[in-house]
LOMARGU-364757 format. One record per residue (C-alpha): x, z, y. Coordinates in Angstrom, 1 decimal. Layout:
N
+--------+--------+--------+
!     xx !     zz !     yy !
+--------+--------+--------+
!      X !      Z !      Y !
...
+--------+--------+--------+
# end
This chain:
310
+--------+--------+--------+
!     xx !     zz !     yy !
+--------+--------+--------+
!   95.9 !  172.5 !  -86.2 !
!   97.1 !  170.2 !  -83.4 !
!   94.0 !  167.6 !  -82.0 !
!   95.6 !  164.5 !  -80.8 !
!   94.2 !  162.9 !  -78.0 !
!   92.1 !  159.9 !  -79.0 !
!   92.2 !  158.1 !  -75.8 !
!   90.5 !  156.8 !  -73.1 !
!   87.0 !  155.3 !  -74.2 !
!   86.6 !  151.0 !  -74.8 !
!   83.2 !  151.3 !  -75.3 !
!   80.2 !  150.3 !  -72.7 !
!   79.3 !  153.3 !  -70.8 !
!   75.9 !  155.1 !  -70.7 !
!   75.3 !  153.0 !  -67.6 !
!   75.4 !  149.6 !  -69.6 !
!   73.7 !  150.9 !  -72.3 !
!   71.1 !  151.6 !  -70.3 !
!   70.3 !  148.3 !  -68.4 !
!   70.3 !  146.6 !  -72.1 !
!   68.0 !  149.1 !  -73.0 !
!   66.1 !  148.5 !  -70.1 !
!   66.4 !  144.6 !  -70.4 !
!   65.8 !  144.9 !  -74.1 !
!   62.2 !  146.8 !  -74.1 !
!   61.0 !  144.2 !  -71.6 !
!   62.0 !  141.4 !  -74.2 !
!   59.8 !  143.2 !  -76.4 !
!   57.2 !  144.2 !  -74.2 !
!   56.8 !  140.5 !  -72.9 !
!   56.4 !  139.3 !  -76.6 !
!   52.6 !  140.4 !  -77.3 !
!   51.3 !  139.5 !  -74.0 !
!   52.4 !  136.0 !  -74.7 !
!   50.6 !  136.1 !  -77.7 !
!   47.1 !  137.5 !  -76.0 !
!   47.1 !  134.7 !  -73.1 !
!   45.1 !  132.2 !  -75.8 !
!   42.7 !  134.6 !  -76.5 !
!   42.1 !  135.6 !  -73.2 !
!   41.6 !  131.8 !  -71.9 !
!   39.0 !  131.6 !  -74.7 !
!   37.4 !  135.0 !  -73.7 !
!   37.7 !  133.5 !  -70.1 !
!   36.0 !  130.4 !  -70.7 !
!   33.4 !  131.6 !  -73.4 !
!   32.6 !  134.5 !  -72.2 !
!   33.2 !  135.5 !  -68.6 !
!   32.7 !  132.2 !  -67.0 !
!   29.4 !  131.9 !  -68.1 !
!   28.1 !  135.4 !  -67.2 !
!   29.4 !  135.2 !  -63.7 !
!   27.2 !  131.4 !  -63.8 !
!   24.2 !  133.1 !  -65.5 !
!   23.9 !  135.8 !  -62.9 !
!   24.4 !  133.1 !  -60.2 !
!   21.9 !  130.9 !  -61.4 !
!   19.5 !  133.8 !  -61.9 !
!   18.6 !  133.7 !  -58.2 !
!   17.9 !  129.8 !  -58.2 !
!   15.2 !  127.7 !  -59.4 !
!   17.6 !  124.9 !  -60.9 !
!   17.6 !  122.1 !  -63.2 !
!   19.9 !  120.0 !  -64.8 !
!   20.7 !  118.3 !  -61.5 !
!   20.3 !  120.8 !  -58.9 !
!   19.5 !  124.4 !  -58.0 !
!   17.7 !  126.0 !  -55.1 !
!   18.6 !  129.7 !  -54.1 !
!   15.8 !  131.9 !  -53.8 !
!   17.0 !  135.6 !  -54.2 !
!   15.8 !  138.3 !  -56.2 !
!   11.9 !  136.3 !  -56.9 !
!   12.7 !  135.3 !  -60.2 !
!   13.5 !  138.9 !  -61.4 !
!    9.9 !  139.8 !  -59.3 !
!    8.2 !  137.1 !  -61.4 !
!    9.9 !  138.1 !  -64.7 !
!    9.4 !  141.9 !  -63.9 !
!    5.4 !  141.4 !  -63.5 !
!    5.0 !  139.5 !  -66.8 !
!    1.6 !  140.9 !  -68.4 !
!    3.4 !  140.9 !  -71.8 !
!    6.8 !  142.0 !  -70.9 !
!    5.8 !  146.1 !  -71.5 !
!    5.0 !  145.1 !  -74.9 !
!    8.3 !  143.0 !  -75.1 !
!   10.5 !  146.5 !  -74.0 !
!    8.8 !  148.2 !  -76.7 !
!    8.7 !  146.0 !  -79.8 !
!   12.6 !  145.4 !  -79.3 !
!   13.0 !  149.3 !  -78.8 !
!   11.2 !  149.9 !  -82.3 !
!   12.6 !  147.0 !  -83.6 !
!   16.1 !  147.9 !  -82.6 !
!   15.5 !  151.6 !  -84.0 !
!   13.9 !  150.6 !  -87.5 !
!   16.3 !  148.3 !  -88.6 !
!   18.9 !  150.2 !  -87.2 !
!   18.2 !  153.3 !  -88.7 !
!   17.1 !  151.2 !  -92.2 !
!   20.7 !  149.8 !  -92.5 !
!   22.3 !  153.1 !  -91.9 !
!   20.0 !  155.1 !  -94.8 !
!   20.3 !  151.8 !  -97.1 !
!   24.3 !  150.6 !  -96.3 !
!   25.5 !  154.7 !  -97.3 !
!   23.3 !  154.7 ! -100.1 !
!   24.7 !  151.5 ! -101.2 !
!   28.0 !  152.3 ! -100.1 !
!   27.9 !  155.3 ! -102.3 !
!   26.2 !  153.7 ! -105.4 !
!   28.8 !  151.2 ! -105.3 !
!   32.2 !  153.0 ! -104.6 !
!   31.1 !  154.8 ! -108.4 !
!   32.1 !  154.2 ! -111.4 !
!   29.1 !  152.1 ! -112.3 !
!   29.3 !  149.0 ! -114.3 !
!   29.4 !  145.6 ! -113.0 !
!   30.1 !  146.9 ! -109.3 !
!   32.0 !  144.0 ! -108.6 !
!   29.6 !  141.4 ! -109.3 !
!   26.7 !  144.1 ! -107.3 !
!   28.8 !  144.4 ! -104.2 !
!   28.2 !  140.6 ! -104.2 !
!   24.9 !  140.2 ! -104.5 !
!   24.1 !  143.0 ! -101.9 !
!   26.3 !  140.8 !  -99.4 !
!   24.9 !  137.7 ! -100.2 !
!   22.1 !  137.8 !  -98.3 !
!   24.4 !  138.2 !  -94.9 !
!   25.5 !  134.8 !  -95.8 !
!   22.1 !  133.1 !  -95.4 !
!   21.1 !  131.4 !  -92.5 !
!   18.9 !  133.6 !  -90.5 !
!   16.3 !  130.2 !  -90.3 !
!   16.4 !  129.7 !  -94.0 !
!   15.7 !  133.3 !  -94.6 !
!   12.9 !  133.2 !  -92.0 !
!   11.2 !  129.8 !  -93.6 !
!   11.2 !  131.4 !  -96.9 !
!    9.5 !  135.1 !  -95.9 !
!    7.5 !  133.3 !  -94.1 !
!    5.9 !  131.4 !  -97.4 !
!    6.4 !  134.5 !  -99.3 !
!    4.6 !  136.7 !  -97.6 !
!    1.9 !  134.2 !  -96.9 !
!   -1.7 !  136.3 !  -97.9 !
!   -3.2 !  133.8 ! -100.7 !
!   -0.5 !  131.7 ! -102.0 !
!    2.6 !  134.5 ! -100.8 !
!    4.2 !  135.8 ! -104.1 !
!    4.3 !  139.0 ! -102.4 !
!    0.8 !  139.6 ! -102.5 !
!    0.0 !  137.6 ! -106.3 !
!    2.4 !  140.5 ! -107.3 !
!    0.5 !  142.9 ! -105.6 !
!   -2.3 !  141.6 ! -106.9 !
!   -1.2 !  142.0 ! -110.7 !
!   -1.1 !  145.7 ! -110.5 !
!   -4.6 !  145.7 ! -108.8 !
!   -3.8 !  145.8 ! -104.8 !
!   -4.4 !  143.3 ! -102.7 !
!   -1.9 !  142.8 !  -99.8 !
!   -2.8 !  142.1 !  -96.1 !
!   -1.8 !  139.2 !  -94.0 !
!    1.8 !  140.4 !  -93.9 !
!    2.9 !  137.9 !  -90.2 !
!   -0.6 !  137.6 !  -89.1 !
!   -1.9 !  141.5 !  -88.6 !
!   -0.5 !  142.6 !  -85.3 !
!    0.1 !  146.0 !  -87.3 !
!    2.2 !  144.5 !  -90.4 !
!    3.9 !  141.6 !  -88.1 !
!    6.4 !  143.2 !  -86.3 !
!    7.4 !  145.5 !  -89.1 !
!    7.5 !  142.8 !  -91.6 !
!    9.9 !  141.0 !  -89.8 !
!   11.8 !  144.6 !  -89.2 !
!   12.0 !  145.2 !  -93.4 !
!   13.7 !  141.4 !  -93.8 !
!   15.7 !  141.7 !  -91.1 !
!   17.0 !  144.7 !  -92.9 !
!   17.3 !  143.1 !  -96.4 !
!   19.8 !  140.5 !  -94.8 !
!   21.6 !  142.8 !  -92.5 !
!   22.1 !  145.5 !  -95.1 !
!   24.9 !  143.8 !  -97.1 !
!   27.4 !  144.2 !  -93.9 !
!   26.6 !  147.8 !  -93.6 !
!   27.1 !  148.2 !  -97.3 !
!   30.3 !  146.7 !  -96.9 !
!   31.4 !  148.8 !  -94.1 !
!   30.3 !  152.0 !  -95.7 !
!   32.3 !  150.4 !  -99.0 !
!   35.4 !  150.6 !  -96.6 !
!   35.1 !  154.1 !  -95.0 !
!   34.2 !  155.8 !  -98.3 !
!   37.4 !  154.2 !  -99.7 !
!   39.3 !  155.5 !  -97.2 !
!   38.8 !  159.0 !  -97.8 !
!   41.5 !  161.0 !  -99.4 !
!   40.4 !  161.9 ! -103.2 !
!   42.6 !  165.2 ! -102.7 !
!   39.0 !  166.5 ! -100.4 !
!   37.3 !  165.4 ! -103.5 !
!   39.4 !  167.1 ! -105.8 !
!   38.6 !  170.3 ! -103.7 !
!   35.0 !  170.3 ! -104.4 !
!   35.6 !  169.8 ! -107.9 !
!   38.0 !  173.2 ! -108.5 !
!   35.4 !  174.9 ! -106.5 !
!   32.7 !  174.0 ! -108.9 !
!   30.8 !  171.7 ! -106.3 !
!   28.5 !  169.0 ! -107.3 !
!   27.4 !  165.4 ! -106.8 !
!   25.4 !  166.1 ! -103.6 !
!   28.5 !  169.2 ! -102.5 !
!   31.0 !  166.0 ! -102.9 !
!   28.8 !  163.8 ! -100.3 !
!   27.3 !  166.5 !  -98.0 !
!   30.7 !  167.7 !  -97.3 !
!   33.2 !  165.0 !  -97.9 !
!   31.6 !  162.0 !  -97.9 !
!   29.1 !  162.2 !  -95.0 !
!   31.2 !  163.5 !  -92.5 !
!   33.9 !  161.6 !  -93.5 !
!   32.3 !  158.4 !  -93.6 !
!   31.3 !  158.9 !  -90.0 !
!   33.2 !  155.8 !  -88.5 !
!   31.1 !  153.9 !  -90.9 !
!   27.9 !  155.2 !  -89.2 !
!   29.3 !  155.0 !  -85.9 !
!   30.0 !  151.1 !  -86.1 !
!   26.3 !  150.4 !  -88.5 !
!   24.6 !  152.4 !  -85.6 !
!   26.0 !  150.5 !  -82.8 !
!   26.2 !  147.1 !  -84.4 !
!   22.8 !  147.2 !  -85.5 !
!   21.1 !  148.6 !  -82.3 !
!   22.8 !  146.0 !  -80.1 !
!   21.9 !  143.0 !  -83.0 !
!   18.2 !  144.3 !  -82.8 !
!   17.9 !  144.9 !  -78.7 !
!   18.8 !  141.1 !  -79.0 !
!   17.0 !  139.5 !  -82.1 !
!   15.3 !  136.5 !  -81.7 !
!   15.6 !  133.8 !  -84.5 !
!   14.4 !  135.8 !  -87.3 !
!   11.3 !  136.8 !  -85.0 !
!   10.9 !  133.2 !  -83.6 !
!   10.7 !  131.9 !  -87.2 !
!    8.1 !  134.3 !  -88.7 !
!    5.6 !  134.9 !  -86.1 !
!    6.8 !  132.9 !  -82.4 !
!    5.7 !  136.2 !  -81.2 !
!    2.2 !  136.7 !  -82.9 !
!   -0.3 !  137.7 !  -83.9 !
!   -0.8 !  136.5 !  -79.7 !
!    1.5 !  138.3 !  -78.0 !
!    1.6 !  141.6 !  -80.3 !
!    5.5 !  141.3 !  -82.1 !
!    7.2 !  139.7 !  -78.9 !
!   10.7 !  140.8 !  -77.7 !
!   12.2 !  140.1 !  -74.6 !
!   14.1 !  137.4 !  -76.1 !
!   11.2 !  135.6 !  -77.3 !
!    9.4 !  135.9 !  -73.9 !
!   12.6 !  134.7 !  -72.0 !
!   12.4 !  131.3 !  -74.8 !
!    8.9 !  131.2 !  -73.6 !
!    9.7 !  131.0 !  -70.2 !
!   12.8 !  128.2 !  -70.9 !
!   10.1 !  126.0 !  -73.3 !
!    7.7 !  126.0 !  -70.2 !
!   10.5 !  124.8 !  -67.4 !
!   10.7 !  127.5 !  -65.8 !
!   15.1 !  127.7 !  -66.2 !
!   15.8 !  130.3 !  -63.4 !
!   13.0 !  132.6 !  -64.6 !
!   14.4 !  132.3 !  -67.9 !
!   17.5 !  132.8 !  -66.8 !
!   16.8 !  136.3 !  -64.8 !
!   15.3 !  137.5 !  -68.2 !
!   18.6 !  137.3 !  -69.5 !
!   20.3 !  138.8 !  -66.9 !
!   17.6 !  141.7 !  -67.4 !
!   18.1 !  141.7 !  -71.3 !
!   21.8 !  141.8 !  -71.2 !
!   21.4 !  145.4 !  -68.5 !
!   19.0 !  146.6 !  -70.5 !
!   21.2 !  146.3 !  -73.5 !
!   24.2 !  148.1 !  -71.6 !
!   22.0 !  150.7 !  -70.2 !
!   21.3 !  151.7 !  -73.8 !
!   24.1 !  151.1 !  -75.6 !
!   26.7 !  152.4 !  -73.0 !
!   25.6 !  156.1 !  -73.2 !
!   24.5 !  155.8 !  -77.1 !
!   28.5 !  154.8 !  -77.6 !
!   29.4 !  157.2 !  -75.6 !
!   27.2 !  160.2 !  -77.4 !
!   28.8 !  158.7 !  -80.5 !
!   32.2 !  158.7 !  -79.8 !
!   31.9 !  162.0 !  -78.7 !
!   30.7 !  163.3 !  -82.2 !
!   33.8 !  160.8 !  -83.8 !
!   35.9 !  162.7 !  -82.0 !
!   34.5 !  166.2 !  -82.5 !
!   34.5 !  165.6 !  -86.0 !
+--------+--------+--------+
# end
């Protein structure tokens, strides 16, 4: 069999081709970074401005109207606060008991509602509801429920034969009541998130521990809990940082007290701002938001490590 020449090629060559594939991925490389320059003017102006202000103004005594530079004093003053060793450690243990609370609760949850349990539908939203509260409104009405003679907290107790303490005015209930409400609104979000990443898993893992005869708890302490790990690893960190810096919820129930024994940092920087004293205030934030990375930086860290192990 003769092959006939087809001749010369018409075609562009693999030089053209080239430059419009060159020219072609830049098109659509240029595309999404149009699309990030609004959110990066907000996160500019909302966000990046204002920090780089807030650690200027930290080393001023200002006002409204003007501002006088005086170094590093107003991190001295805010560092020898009598009451700012029991502010570090009420916002550690608050940070680690609502924290670990909402991770315990939200898989529980996030288990008991991914089954095939009546009504889970309508459960899923009541868990969540309480996320949608104002954090204020919640606080106001603890605060009257938990109040020691006319609190319906302690008239229930009181049914069954126990009477209840002064829940917000004990310096050792205060801080932990707070903690325990703070976790009945925050739980809902980690029940949803837990809802998500249980979802997610393949039933075919499932499916496996079934054949080989496993049971409820062989299905969750080998598929679900190490599966569900991004769950935990978001609850964890978005908890920890949201109790290193709670405030309203705190502010609401107790301003701080019994005297100074369920402050935080944040509630010893308001202190500072309600009393005039703007740049002192000011350094405390500076100090809250470092303390906050300091802690959070190497616990993400040790986290993501794990993720990726696993």
């Amino acid at each position: 069999m003769v092959i006939k020449d087809a001749g010369p090629r018409t075609g562009p060559g693999p030089a053209v081709l080239h430059r419009h594939a060159r020219a072609a991925g830049k098109m659509r490389s240029a595309y999404p970074y149009a699309l990030y320059l609004p959110a990066a003017v907000v996160y500019l102006v909302i966000f990046l401005v204002p920090t780089v202000m807030a650690f200027y103004f930290a080393l001023t005594r200002w006002t409204l109207f003007d501002s006088t530079f005086v170094g590093l004093d107003n991190f001295r003053d805010f560092l020898a606060e009598q009451n700012l060793s029991i502010g570090f450690q009420n916002t550690l243990s608050y940070a680690v008991i609502t924290s670990g609370l909402k991770v315990v609760l939200g898989m529980a949850l996030g288990v008991l509602l991914t089954s095939r349990l009546r009504l889970r539908g309508f459960l899923r939203s009541v868990v969540f509801f309480p996320v949608l509260v104002s954090t204020v409104a919640v606080g106001i009405t603890f605060s009257a429920l938990l109040r020691p003679d006319t609190g319906l907290v302690n008239k229930a107790l009181a049914l069954v034969g126990s009477s209840g303490p002064d829940w917000l005015g004990e310096a050792t209930t205060a801080l932990l009541s707070v903690a325990l409400v703070d976790v009945w609104k925050g739980v809902g979000l980690a029940t949803v998130i837990y809802i998500a990443g249980i979802l997610s898993i393949p039933q075919d893992y499932y499916q496996a521990v079934a054949v080989d005869g496993g049971t409820a708890w062989h299905r969750f302490r080998h598929v679900t809990l190490p599966l569900s790990w991004p769950a935990t690893y978001s609850v964890i960190i978005l908890s920890f940082i949201g109790g290193l810096r709670s405030f309203d919820l705190i502010w609401t129930m107790t301003r701080g007290g019994p005297g100074f024994t369920s402050d935080v940092i944040a509630s010893i920087i308001y202190k500072q701002y309600q009393a005039g004293f703007f740049g002192l205030s000011t350094a405390g934030n500076v100090l809250l938001f470092v303390i906050v990375t300091a802690l959070v930086v190497p616990l993400n860290y040790f986290l993501g490590k794990r993720q990726v192990a696993l």
